[in-house]
N, C-alpha and C positions, 0 to 999 in steps of 0.2 A: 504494500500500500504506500501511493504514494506522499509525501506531506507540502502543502503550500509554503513558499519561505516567506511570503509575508505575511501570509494571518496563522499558518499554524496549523489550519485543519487539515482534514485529508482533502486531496484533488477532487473528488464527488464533489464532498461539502464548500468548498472553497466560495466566499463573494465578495472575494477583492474586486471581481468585476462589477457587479453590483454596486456595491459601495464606492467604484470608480463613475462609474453612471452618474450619481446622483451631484458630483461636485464638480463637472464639467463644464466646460462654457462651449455651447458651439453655436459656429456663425453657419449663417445660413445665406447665400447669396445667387443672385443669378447672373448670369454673362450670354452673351451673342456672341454666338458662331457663323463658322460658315453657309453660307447658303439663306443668312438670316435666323435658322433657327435657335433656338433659346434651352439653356444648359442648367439647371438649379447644382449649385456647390455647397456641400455638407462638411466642416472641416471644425477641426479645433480638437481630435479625437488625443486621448493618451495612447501610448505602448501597450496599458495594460490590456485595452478592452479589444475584442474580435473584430474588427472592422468590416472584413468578410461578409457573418454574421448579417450585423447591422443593416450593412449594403442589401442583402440579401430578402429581410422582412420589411426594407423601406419599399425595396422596387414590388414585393407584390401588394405590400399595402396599397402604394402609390399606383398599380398598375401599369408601371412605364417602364423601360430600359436602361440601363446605365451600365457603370465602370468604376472600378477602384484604381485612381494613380496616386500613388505615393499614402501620402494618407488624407488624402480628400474624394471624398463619394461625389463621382458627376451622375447627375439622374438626369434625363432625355424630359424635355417639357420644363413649364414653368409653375412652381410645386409650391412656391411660399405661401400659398393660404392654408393647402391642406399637411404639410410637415410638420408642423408643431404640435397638430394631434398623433401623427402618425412615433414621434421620436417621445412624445411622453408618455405612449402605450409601452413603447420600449424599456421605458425605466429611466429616462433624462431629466432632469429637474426645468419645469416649464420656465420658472425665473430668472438660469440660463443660458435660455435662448436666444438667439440676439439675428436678431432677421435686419 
């Protein structure tokens, strides 16, 4: 069994990510691209937390497509009305968030 080194528990129990979630600040911005169309940027993430993940239950909350570069989430479309509910389903703290 394995154990977390920084909270102690075993890896099952582990929510250092968790408790990463909730003291995050992330910015939420959109940019134009090629062609005109319109890009939402999700960024401000730590090391600790699965960014993957994240990316993965935005875009089918959101229903739309995107990519992970570096550690900024691009999601296809223009998404700042409805991301703020989608990322404090997730466990983000909504006062945080900074659009």
């Amino acid at each position: 069994m394995e154990i977390c080194p920084k909270c102690g528990l075993p890896t099952q129990a582990c929510v250092c990510s968790e408790i990463g979630k909730s003291e995050q600040k992330i910015k939420i911005t959109t940019e134009k691209i090629k062609y005109g169309k319109i890009i939402t940027l999700v960024s401000g993430f730590n090391k600790d937390i699965d960014i993957k993940t994240i990316a993965k239950e935005l875009k089918q909350y959101l229903a739309c497509g995107g990519t992970i570069k570096g550690d900024v989430i691009e999601l296809q479309g223009g998404h700042t009305s409805r991301i703020n509910g989608a990322l404090v389903k997730l466990g983000f703290n909504e006062e945080l968030i900074e659009n």
